[in-house]
N, C-alpha and C positions, 0 to 999 in steps of 0.2 A: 504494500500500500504506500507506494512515495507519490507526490505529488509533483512531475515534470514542471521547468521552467514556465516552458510552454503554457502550460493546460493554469498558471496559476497569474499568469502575466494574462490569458484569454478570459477572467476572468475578473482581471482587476486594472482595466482598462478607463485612462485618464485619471488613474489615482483613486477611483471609486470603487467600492464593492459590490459588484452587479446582483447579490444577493440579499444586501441589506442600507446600500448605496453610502454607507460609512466612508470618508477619505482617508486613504489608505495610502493616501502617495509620500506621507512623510514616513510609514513605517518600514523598516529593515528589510530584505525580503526575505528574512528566516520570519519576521513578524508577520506578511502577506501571507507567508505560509501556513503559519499559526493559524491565522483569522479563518483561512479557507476551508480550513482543517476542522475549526470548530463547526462551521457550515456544515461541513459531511456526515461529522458527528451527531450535528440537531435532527438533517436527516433521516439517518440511521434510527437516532432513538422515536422518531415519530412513525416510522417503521415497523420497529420493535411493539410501539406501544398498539396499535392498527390490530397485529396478530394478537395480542391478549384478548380481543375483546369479540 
């Protein structure tokens, strides 16, 4: 599960986060990555939670 350049720069285009539109353009890219990451996560867990029920 890594997260290519690519796939996290197509993502976070103009500095904004296309999934929750946060500016993103002063953070690190170990941080862009973080962010993206948490994204996948949220996700994931609304996923997760969808099958319990």
């Amino acid at each position: 599960m890594g997260i290519s350049k690519s796939q996290t720069y197509g993502s976070m285009k103009k500095g904004l986060c296309t999934k929750c539109g946060k500016d993103v353009s002063k953070l690190s890219w170990k941080q862009q990555q973080d962010h993206e990451f948490m994204h996948l996560k949220e996700i994931e867990e609304k996923k997760n939670q969808t099958k319990l029920f």
